[in-house]
Backbone as CSV, one residue per row, in Angstrom:
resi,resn,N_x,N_y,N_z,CA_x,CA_y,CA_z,C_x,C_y,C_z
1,UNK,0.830,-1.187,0.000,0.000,0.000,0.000,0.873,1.248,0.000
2,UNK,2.136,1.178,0.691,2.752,2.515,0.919,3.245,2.632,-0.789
3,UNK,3.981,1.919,-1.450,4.175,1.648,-3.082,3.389,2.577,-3.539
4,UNK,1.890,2.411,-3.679,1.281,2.734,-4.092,1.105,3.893,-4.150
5,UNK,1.055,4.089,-2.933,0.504,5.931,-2.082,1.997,6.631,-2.667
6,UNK,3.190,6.305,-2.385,4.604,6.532,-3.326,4.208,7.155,-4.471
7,UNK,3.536,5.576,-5.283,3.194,5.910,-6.927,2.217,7.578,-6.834
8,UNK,1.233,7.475,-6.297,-0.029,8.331,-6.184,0.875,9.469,-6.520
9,UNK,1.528,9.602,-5.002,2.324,11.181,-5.411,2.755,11.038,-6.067
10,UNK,3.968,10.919,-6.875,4.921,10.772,-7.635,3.874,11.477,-9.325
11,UNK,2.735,10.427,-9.106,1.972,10.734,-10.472,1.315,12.308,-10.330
12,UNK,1.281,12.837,-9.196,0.643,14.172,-8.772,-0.609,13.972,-8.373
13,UNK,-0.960,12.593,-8.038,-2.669,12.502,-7.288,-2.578,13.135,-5.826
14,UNK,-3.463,13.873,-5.475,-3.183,14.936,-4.460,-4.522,14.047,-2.925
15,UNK,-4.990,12.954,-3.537,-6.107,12.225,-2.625,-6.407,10.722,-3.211
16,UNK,-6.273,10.239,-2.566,-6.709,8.848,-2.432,-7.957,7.919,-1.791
17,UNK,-8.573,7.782,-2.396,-9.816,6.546,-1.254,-9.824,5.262,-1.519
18,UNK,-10.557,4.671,-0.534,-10.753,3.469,-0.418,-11.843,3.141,-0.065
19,UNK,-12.591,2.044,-0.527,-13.557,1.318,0.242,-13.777,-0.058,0.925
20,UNK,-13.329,-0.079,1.673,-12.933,-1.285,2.548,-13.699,-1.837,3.635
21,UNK,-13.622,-3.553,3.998,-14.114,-4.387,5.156,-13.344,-3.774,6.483
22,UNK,-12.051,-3.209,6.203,-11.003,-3.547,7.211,-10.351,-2.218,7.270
23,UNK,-11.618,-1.228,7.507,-11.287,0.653,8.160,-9.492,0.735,9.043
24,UNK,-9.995,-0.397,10.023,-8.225,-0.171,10.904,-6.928,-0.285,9.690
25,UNK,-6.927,-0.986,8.823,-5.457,-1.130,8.127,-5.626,0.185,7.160
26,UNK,-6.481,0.427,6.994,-6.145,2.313,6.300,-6.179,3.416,7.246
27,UNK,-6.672,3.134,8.159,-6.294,4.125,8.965,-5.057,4.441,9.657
28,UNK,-4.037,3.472,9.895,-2.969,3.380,10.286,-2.079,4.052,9.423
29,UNK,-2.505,3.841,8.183,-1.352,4.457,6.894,-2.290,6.022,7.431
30,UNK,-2.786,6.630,7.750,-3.269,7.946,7.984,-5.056,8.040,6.968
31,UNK,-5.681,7.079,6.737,-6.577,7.567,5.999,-7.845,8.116,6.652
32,UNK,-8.467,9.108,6.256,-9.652,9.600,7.439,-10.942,8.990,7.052
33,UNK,-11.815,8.616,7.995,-12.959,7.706,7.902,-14.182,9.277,7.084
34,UNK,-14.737,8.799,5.722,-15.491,10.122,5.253,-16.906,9.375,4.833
35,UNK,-17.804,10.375,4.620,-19.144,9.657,4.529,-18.718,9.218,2.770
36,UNK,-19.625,8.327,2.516,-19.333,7.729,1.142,-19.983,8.817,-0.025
37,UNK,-21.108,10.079,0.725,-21.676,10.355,-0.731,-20.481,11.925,-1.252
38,UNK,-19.618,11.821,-0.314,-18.393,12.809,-0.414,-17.366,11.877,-1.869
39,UNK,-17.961,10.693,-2.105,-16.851,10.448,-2.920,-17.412,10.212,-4.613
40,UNK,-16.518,10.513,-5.563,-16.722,11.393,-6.847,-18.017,10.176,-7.679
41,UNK,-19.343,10.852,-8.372,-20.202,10.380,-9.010,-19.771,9.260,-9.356
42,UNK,-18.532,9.419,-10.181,-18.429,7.931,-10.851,-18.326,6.421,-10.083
43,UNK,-17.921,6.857,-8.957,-17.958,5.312,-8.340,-19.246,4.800,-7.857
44,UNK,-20.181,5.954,-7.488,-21.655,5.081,-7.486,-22.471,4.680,-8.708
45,UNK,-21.295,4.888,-10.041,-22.285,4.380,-10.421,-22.066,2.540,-11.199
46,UNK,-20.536,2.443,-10.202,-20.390,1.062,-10.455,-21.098,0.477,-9.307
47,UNK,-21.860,1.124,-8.284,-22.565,0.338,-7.093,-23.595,0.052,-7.025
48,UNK,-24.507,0.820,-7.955,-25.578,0.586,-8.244,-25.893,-0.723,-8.965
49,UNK,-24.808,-1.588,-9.785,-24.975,-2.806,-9.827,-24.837,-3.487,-8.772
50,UNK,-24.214,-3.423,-7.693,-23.543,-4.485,-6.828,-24.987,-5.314,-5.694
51,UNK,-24.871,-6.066,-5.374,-26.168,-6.975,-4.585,-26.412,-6.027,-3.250
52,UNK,-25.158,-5.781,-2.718,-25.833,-5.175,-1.330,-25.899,-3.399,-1.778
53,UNK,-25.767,-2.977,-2.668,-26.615,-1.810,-2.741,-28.528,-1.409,-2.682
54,UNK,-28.708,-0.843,-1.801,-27.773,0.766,-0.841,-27.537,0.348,0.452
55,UNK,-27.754,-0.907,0.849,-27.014,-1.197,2.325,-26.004,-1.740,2.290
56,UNK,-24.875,-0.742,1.434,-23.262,-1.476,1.525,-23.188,-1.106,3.322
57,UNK,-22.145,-2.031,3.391,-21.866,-1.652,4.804,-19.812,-1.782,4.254
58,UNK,-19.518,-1.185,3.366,-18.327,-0.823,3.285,-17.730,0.475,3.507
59,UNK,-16.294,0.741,4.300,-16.592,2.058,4.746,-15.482,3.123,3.945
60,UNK,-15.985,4.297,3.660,-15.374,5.511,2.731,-14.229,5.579,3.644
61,UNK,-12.833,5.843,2.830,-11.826,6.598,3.737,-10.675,7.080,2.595
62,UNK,-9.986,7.993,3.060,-9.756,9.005,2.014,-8.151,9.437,2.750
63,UNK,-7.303,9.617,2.154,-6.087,10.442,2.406,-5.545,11.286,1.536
64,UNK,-5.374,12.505,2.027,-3.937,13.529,1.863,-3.142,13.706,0.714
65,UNK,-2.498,13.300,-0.117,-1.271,13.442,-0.501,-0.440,14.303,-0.213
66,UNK,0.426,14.818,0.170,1.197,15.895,0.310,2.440,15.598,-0.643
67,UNK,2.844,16.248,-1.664,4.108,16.266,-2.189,5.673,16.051,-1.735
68,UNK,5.943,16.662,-0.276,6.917,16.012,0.141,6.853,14.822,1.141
69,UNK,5.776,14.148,1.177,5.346,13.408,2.140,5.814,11.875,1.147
70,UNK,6.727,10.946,2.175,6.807,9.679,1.516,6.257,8.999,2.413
71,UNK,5.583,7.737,2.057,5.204,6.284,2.375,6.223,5.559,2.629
72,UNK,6.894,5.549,3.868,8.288,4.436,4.088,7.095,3.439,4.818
């Protein structure tokens, strides 16, 4: 995951989310717990296929990028 968040900056992505079973292992890397309808149109509208839509019980979380900030 830190690779990744590496890659993110590096490419100039300035925010990252996730939607995850397992809130504690992103939160540790720093990600903040956000309501889900904060996150961009396009991903609801791959959810609107999914079985447990609208009672996902998966949870929004979102980080930072900062430019001089590395992922060791």
């Amino acid at each position: 995951m830190k690779t990744c968040l590496n890659e993110a900056k590096n490419m100039g992505v300035s925010r990252v989310f996730t939607l995850t079973y397992k809130p504690e292992f992103f939160s540790k890397l720093g990600f903040k717990k956000i309501d889900k309808e904060e996150l961009p149109h396009k991903i609801w509208s791959e959810c609107v296929s999914c079985p447990k839509f609208p009672d996902c019980d998966e949870v929004a979380l979102i980080i930072k990028i900062h430019a001089k900030k590395q992922f060791i």
